[in-house]
DRENZAMI-357683 format. One record per residue (C-alpha): x, y, z; residue in one letter. Coordinates in pm, whole numbers, plus 32768, in hexadecimal, padded with zeros to 4 digits. Each point is the difference from the previous one (the first is absolute). Example, Ala and Ser with C-alpha at 12.3 -4.5 7.8 and 13.67 -1.06 7.14 Angstrom:
84CE|7E3E|830C|A
8089|8158|7FBE|S
end
This chain:
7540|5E51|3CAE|X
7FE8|816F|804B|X
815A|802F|7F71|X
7FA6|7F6E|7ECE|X
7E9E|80C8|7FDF|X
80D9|815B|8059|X
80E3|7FA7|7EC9|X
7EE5|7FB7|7F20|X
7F93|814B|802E|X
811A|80CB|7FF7|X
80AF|7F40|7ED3|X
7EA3|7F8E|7F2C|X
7EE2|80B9|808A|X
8074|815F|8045|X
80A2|8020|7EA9|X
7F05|7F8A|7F1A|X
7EE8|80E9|80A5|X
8127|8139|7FBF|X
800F|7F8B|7E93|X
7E70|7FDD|7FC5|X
7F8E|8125|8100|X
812E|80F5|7FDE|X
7F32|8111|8098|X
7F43|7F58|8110|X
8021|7FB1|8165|X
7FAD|7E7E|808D|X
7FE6|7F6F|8160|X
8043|7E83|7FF7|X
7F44|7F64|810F|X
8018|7E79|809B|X
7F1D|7F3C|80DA|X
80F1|7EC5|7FC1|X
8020|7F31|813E|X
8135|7F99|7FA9|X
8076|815B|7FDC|X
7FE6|800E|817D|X
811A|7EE9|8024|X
8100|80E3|808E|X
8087|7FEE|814F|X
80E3|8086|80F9|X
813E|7F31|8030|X
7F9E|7FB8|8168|X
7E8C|7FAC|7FAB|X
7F51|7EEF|80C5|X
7F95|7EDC|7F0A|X
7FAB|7ECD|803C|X
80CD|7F94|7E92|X
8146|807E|80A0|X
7FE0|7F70|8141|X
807B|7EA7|8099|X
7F50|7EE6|805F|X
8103|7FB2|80FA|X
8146|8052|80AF|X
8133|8010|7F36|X
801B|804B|7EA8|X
8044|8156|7F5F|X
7F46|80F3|80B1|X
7FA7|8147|7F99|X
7FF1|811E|80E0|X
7E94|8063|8096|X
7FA9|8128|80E5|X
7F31|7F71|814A|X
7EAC|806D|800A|X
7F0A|8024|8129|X
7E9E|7FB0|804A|X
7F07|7FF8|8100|X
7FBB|7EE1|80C7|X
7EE2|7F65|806A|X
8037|80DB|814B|X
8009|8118|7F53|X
817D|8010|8049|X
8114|8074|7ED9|X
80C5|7ECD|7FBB|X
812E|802C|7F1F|X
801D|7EE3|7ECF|X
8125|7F73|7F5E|X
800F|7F8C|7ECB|X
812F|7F2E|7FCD|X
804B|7EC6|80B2|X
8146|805F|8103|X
8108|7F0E|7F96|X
7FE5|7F21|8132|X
7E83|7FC4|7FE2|X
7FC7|7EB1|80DD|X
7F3A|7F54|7EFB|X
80A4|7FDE|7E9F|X
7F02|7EFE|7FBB|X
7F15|812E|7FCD|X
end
């Protein structure tokens, strides 16, 4: 995880280039795709969403998008508590 990358370099990385390049300056750089694995709390994805009504549900901002009539629809994201279908 990122958290655990950020620690390697701050507790192993950072201190072992002080002790060999006392003098020098370093840029650590990271194309690591899991490096990009942090998210706002209130981030839309699809691992912490429900299949379903019910359930624990976490708390999701509505979004909006453009219909096919070129109209600004607004779109939930959580199931309301009385959805009609729990079979979904």
């Amino acid at each position: 995880t990122i958290k655990h990358l950020l620690e390697q370099i701050r507790d192993k990385a950072i201190p072992i280039f002080k002790m060999k390049f006392p003098n020098a300056i370093t840029v650590f750089a990271f194309d690591n795709s899991t490096s990009y694995a942090r998210y706002a709390k209130n981030a839309l994805l699809a691992e912490r969403m429900n299949l379903g009504p019910g359930k624990k549900q976490l708390v999701m901002q509505p979004t909006t998008f453009i219909n096919a009539n070129r109209v600004q629809r607004i779109q939930k994201l959580v199931f309301k508590e009385n959805y009609p279908n729990p079979a979904m």
